[in-house]
N, C-alpha and C positions, 0 to 999 in steps of 0.2 A: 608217087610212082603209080603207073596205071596197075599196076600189079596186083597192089595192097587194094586201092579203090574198086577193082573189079570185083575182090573179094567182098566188099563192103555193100557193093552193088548188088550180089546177088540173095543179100536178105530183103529185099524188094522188088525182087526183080517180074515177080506177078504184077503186081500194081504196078510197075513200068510199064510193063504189054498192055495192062487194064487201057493206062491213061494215055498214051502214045511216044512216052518218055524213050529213046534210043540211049543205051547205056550199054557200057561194055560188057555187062552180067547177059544183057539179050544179045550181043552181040557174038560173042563168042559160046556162050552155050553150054554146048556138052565138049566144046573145046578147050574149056577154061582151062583145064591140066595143061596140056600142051603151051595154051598162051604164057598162064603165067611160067614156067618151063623159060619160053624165048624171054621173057621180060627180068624173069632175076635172074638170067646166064647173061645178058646184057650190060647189066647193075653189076653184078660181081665183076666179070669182067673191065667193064668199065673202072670201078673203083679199084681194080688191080695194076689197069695201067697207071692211074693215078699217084697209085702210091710207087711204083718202079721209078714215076718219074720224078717223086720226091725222094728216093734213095731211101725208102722205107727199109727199116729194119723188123727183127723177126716178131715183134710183138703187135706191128701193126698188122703183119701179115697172118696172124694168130688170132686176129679179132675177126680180120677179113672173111678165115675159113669157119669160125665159129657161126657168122653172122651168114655163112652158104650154107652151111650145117642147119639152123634154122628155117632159112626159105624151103628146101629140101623139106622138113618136116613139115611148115606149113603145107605145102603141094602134096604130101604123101595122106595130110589126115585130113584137109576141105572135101565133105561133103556138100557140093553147090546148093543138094535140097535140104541144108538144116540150116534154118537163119542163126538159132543161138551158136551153131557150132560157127558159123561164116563173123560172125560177130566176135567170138572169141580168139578165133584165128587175126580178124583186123586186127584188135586189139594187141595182140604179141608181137605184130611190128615194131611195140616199142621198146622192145626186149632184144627184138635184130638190132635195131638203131644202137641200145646200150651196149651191147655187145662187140661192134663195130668203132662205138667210142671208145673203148673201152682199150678195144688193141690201140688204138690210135692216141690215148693217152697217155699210154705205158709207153709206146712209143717215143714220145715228147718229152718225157719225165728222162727214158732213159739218156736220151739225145743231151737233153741238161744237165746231166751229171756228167 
């Protein structure tokens, strides 16, 4: 997701401008809030329609809001200028991800019963 990468971007993003690397961290800026903003209302959304259209029940849609609940936090606590903090941010994507499987597992399990 460009989302998660732009985060990831902007612990380099000097040596990007250094060397002449165009990246979404120079790219977007001091706009990064806002992007990432458009880019996980897109994802959530998106993955909303998806599950409507699989007839999702409440546990997938419980993963859904848990794993908006964290992009939301990511966007509220990136500081663009701390690489460890942008690093530790990338990192917790994989906490969204599990979170997201997680309703969507429970989902399946209960689907099979």
């Amino acid at each position: 997701m460009v989302g998660y990468d732009t985060i990831y971007a902007h612990q380099d993003a000097d040596d990007d401008a250094l060397i002449g690397i165009k990246s979404t961290a120079l790219l977007f800026g001091a706009r990064t809030h806002r992007a990432l903003m458009v880019f996980y209302a897109t994802a959530v959304v998106l993955i909303g329609l998806a599950l409507a259209l699989a007839g999702a029940r409440w546990f997938a849609w419980i993963g859904l809001a848990a794993f908006a609940a964290h992009l939301v936090w990511q966007i509220r606590r990136l500081d663009i200028s701390d690489p460890a903090l942008c690093l530790r941010i990338f990192k917790s994507n994989r906490d969204a991800g599990l979170l997201l499987f997680a309703g969507l597992l429970a989902d399946a399990v209960m689907r099979a019963n």
